[in-house]
KEMARVEX-212019 format. One record per atom (N, C-alpha, C, CB): x, y, z; residue number from 1. Coordinates in steps of 0.2 Angstrom, whole numbers. Glycine has a CB too. Example, Ala and Ser with C-alpha at 12.3 -4.5 7.8 and 13.67 -1.06 7.14 Angstrom:
KEKOL       X       Y       Z   pos
KEKOL      66     -28      39     1
KEKOL      62     -22      39     1
KEKOL      66     -16      39     1
KEKOL      57     -22      45     1
KEKOL      64     -11      35     2
KEKOL      68      -5      36     2
KEKOL      64       0      39     2
KEKOL      70      -3      29     2
REM end
This chain:
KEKOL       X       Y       Z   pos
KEKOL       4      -6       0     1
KEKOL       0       0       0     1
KEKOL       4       6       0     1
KEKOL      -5       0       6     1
KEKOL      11       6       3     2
KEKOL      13      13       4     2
KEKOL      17      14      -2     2
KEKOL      16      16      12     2
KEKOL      18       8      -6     3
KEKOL      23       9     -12     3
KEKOL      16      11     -17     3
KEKOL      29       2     -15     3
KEKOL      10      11     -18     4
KEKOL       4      12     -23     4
KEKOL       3      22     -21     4
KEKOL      -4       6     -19     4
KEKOL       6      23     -15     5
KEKOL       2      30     -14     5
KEKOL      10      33     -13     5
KEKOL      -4      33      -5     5
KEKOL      18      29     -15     6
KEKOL      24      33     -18     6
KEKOL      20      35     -24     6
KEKOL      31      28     -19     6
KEKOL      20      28     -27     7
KEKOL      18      29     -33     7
KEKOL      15      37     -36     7
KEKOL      12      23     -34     7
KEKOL       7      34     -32     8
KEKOL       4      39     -34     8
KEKOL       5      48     -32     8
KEKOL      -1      38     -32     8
KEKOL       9      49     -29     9
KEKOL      13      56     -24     9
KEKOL      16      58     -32     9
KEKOL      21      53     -16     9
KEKOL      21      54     -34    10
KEKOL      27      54     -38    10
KEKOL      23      56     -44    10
KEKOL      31      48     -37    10
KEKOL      19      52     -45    11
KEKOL      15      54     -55    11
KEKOL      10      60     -51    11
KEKOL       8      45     -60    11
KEKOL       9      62     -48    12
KEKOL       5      69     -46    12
KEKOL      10      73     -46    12
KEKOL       0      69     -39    12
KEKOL      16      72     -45    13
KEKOL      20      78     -42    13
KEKOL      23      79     -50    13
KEKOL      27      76     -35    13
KEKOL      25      74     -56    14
KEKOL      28      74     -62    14
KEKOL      21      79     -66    14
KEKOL      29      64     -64    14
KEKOL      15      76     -64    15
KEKOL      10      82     -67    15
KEKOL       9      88     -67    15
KEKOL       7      82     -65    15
KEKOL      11      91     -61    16
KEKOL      10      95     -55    16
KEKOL      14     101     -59    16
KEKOL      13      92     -48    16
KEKOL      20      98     -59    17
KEKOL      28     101     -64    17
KEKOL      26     102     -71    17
KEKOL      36      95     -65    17
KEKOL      24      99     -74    18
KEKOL      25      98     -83    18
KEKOL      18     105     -83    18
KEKOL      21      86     -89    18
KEKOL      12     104     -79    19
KEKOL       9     106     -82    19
KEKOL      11     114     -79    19
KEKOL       2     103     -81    19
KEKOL      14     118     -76    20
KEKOL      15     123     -73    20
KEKOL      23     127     -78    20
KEKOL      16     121     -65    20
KEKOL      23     122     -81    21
KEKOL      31     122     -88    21
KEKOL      28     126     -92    21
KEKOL      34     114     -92    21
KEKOL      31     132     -95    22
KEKOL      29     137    -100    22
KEKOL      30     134    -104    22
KEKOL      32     142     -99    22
KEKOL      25     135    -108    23
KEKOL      25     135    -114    23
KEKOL      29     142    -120    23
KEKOL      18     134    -114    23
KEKOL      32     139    -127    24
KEKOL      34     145    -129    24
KEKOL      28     147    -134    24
KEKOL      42     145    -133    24
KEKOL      27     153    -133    25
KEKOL      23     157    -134    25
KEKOL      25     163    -139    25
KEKOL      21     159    -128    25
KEKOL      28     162    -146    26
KEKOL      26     168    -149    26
KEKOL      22     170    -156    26
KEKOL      32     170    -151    26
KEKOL      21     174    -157    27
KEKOL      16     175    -164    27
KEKOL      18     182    -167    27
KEKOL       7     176    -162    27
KEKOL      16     181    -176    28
KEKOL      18     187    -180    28
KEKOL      13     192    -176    28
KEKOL      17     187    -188    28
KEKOL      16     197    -179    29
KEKOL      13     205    -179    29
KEKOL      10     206    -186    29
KEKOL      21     212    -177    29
KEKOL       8     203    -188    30
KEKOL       3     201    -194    30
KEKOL       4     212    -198    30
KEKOL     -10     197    -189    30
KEKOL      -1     215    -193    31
KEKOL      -2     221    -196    31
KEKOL       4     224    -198    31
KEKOL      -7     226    -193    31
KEKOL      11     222    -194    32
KEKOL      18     227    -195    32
KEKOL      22     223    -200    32
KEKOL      24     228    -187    32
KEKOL      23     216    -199    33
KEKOL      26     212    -206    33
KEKOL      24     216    -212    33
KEKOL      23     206    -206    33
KEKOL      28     214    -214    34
KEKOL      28     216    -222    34
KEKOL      37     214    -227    34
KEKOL      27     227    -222    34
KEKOL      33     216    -234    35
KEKOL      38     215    -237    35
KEKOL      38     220    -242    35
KEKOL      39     210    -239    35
KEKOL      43     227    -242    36
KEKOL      45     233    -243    36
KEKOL      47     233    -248    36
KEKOL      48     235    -239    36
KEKOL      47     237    -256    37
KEKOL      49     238    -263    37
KEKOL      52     244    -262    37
KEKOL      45     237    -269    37
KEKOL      57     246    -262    38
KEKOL      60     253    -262    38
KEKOL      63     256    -269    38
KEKOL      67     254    -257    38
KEKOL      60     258    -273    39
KEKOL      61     257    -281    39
KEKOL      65     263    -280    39
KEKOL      54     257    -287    39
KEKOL      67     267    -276    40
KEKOL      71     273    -276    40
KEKOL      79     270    -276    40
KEKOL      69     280    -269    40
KEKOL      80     268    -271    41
KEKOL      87     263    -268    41
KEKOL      87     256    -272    41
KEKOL      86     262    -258    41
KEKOL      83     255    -277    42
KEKOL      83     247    -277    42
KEKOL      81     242    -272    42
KEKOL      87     245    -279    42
KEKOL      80     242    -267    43
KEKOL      80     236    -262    43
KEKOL      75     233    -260    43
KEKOL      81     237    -258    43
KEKOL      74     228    -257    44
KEKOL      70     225    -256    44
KEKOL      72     224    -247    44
KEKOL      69     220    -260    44
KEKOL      65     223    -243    45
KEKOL      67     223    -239    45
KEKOL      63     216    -235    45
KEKOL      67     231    -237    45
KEKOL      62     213    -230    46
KEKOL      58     208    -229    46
KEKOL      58     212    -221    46
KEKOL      59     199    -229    46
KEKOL      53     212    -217    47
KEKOL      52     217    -211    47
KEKOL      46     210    -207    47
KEKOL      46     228    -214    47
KEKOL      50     208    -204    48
KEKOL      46     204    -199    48
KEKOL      45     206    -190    48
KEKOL      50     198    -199    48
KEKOL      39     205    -188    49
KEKOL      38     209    -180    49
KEKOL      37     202    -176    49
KEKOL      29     214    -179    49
KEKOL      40     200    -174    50
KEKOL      37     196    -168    50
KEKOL      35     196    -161    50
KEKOL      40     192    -168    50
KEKOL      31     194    -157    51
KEKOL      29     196    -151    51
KEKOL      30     189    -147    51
KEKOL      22     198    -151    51
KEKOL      32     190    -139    52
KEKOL      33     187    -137    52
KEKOL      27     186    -131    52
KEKOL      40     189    -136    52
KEKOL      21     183    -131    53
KEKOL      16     182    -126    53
KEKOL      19     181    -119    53
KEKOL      12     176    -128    53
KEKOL      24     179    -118    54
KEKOL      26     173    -113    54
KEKOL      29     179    -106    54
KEKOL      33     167    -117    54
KEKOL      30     178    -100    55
KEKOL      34     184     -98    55
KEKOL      40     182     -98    55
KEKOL      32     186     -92    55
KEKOL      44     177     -99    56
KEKOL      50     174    -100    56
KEKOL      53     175    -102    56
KEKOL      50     171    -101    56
KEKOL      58     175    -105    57
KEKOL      63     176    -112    57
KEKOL      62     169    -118    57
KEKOL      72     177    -109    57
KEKOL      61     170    -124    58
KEKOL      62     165    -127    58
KEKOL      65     166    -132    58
KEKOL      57     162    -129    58
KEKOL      69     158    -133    59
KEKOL      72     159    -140    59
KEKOL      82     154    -136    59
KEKOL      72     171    -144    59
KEKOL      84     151    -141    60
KEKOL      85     154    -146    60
KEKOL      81     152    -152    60
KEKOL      92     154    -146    60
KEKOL      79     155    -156    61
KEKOL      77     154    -163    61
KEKOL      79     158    -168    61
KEKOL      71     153    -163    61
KEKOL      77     155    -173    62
KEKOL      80     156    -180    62
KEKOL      75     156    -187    62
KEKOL      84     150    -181    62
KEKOL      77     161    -189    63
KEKOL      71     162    -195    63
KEKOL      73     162    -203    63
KEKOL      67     171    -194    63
KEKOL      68     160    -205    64
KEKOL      71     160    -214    64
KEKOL      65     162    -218    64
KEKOL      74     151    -216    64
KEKOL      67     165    -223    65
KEKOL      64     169    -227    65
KEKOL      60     162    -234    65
KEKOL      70     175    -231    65
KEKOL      55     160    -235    66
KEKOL      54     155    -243    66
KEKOL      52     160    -245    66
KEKOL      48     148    -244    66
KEKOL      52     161    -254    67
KEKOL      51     165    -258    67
KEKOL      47     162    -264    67
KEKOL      56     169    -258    67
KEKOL      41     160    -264    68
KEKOL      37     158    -269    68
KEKOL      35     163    -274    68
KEKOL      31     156    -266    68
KEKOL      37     167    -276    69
KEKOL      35     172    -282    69
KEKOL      44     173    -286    69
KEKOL      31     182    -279    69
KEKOL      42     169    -291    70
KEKOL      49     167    -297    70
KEKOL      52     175    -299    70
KEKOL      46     161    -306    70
KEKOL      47     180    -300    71
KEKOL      50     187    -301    71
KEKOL      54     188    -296    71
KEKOL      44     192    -302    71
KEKOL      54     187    -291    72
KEKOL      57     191    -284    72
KEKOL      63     184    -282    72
KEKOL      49     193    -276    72
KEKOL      60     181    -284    73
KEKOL      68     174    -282    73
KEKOL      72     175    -287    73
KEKOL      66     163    -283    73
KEKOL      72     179    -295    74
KEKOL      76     178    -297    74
KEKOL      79     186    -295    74
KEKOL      75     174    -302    74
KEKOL      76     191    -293    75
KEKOL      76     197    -292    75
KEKOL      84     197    -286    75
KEKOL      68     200    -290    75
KEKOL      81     192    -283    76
KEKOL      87     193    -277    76
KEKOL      90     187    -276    76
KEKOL      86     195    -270    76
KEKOL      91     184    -281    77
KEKOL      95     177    -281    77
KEKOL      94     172    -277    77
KEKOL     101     178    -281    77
KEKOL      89     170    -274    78
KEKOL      86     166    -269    78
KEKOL      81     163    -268    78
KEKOL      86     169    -266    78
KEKOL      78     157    -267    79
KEKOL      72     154    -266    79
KEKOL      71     155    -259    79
KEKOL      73     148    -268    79
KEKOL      76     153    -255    80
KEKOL      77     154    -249    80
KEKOL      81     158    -244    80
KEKOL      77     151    -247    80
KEKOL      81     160    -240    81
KEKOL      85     169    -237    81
KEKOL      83     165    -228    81
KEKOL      77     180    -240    81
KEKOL      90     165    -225    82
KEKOL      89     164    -219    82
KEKOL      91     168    -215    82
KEKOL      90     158    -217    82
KEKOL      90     171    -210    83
KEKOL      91     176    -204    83
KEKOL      97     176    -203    83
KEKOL      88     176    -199    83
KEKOL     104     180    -207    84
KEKOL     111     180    -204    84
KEKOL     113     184    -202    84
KEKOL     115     180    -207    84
KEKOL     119     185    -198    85
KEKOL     124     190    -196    85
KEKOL     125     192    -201    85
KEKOL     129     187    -192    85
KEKOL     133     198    -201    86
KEKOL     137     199    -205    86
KEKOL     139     194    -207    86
KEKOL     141     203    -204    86
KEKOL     143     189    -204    87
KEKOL     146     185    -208    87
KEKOL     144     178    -211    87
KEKOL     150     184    -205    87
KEKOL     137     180    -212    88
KEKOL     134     176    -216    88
KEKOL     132     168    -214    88
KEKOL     138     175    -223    88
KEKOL     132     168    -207    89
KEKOL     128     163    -203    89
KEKOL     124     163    -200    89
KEKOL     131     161    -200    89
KEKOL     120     158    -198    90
KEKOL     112     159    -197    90
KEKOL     114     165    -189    90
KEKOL     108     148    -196    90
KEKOL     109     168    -190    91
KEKOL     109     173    -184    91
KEKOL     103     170    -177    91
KEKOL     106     181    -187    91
KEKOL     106     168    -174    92
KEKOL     100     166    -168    92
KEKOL      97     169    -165    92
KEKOL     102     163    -162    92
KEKOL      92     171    -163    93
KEKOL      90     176    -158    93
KEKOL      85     176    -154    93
KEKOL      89     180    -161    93
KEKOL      85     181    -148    94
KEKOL      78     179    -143    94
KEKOL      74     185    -141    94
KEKOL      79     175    -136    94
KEKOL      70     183    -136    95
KEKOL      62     188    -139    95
KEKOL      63     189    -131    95
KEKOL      53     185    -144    95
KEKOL      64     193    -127    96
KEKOL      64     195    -120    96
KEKOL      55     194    -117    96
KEKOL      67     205    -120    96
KEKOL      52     193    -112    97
KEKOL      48     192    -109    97
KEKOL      42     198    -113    97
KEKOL      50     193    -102    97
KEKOL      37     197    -115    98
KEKOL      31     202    -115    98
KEKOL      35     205    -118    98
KEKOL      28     205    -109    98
KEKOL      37     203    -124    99
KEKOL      41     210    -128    99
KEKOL      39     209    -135    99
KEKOL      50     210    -128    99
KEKOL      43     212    -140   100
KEKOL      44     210    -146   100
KEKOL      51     211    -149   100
KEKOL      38     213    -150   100
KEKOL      51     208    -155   101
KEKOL      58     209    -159   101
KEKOL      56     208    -167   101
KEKOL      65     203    -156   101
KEKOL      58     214    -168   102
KEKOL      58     213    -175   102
KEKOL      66     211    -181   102
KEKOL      55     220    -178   102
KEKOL      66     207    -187   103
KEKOL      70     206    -191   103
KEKOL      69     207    -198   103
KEKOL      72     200    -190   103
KEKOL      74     209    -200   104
KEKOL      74     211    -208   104
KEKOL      81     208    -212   104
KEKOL      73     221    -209   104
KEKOL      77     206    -217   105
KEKOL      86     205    -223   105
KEKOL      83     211    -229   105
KEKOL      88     193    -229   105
KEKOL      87     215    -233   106
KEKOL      88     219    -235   106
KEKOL      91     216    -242   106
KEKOL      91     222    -231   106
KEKOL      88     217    -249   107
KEKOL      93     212    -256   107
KEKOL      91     221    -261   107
KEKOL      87     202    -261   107
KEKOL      95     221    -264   108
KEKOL      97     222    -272   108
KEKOL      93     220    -275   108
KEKOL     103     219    -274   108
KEKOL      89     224    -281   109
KEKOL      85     218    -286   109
KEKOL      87     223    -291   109
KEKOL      76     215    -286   109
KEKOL      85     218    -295   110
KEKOL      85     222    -302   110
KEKOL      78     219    -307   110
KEKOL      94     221    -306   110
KEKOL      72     220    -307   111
KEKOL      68     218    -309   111
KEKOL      60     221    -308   111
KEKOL      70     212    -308   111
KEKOL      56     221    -313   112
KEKOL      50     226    -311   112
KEKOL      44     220    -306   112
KEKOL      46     231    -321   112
KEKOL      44     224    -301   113
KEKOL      42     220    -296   113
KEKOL      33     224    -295   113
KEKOL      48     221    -289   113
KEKOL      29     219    -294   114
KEKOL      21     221    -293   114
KEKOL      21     218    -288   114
KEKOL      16     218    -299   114
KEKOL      17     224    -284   115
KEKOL      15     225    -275   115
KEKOL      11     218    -275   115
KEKOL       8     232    -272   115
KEKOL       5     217    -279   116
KEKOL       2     216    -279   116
KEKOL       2     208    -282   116
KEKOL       0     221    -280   116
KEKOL       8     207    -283   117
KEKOL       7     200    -286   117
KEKOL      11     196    -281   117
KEKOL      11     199    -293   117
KEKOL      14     202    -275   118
KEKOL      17     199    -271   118
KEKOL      13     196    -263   118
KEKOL      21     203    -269   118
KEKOL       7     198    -264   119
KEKOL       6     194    -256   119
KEKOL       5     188    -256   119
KEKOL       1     196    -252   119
KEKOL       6     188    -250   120
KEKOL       7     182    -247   120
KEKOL      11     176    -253   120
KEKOL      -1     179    -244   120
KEKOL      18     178    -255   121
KEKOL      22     176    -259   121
KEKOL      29     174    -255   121
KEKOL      23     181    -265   121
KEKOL      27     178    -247   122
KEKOL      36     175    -244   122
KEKOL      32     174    -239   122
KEKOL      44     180    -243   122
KEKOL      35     164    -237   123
KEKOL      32     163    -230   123
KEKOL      40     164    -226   123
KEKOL      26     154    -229   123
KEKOL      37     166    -219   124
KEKOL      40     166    -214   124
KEKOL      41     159    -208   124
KEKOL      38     171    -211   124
KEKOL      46     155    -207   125
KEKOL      48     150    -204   125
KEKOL      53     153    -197   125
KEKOL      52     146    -210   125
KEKOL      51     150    -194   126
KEKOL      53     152    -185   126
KEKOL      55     143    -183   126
KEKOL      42     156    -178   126
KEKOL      62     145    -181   127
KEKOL      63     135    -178   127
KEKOL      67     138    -172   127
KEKOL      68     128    -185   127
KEKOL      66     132    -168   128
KEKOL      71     132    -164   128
KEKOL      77     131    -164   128
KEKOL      71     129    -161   128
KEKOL      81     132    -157   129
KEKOL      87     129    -159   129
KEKOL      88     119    -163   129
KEKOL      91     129    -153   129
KEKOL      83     116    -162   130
KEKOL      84     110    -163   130
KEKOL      81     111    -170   130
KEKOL      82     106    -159   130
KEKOL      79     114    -173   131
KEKOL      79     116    -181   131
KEKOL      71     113    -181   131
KEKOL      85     112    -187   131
KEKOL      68     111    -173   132
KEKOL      59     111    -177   132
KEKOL      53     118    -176   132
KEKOL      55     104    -173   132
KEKOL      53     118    -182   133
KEKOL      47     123    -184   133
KEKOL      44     124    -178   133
KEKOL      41     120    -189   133
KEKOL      43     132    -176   134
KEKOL      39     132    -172   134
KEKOL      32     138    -175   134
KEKOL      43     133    -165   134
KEKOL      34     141    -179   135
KEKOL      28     145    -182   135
KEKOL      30     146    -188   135
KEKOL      26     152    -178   135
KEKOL      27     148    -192   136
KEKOL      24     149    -201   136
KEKOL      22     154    -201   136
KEKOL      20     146    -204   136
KEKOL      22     159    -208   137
KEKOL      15     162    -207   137
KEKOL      18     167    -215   137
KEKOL      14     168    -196   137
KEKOL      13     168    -218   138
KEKOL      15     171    -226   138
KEKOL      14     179    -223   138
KEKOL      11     168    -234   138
KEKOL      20     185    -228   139
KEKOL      18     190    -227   139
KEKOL      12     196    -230   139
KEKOL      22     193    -227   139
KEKOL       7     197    -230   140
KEKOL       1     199    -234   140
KEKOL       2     206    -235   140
KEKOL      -7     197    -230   140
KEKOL       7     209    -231   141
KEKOL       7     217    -231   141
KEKOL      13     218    -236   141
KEKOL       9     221    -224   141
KEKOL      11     222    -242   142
KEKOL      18     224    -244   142
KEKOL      17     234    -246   142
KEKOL      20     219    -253   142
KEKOL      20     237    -248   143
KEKOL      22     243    -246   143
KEKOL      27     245    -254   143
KEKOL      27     241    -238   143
KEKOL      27     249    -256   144
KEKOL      28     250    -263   144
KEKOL      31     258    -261   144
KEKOL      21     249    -268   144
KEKOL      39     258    -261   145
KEKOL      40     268    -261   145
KEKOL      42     267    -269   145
KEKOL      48     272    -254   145
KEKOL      40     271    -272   146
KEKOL      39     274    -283   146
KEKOL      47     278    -281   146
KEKOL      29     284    -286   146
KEKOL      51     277    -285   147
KEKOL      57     281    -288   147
KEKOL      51     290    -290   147
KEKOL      61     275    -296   147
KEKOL      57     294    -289   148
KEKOL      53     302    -291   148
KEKOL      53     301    -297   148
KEKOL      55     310    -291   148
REM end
């Protein structure tokens, strides 16, 4: 009997824990996301907002750009664009308690690009350090500055 109510002590207390374990908790900024045409400077810009629900710190995680519109993959030589440093390695990064953080990569194009053929043409990928997915999400905002 008193090893049945160890037992049971011990899987209540293993409960007790898992269920009080934070969960990570972040989501886009849907209305600040975007993806930026600067036809004055040539650039392109990807502008991602992320929010951190949690009061914790989270992360480290890692973001990468997919780029499903063939005018703009070939515009900046890429299908896929992941979140680097300068020196061109994946950039890790974390989201402070009840906060947010935003990331952008920045390309060169050379090609006549349409606002409008672009939404939801670049999904956003969020992984952990153990490289699994933890959110998705395509950008639907784009943003067009006209050369004078």
């Amino acid at each position: 009997m008193k090893i049945l109510i160890k037992v049971f002590v011990l899987i209540f207390f293993a409960l007790g824990v898992t269920a009080c374990g934070s969960e990570t908790k972040i989501n886009p900024n849907s209305d600040e996301s975007k993806l930026i045409i600067d036809e004055e400077r040539t650039l392109v810009t990807l502008y991602v907002l992320l929010e951190n629900e949690n009061r914790k710190k989270a992360g480290p995680f890692y973001a990468k750009f997919i780029i499903y519109d063939e005018t703009l993959q070939d515009a900046i030589g890429a299908e896929v664009v992941d979140f680097t440093a300068e020196d061109g390695k994946k950039q890790p990064f974390f989201i402070d308690g009840s906060n947010s953080f935003f990331l952008s990569e920045s390309f060169y194009y050379e090609a006549e690009l349409d606002n409008e053929e672009l939404v939801n043409m670049v999904e956003v990928v969020i992984s952990d350090e153990n490289e699994m997915e933890i959110l998705q999400f395509l950008i639907s905002n784009i943003e067009k500055y006209e050369a004078p």
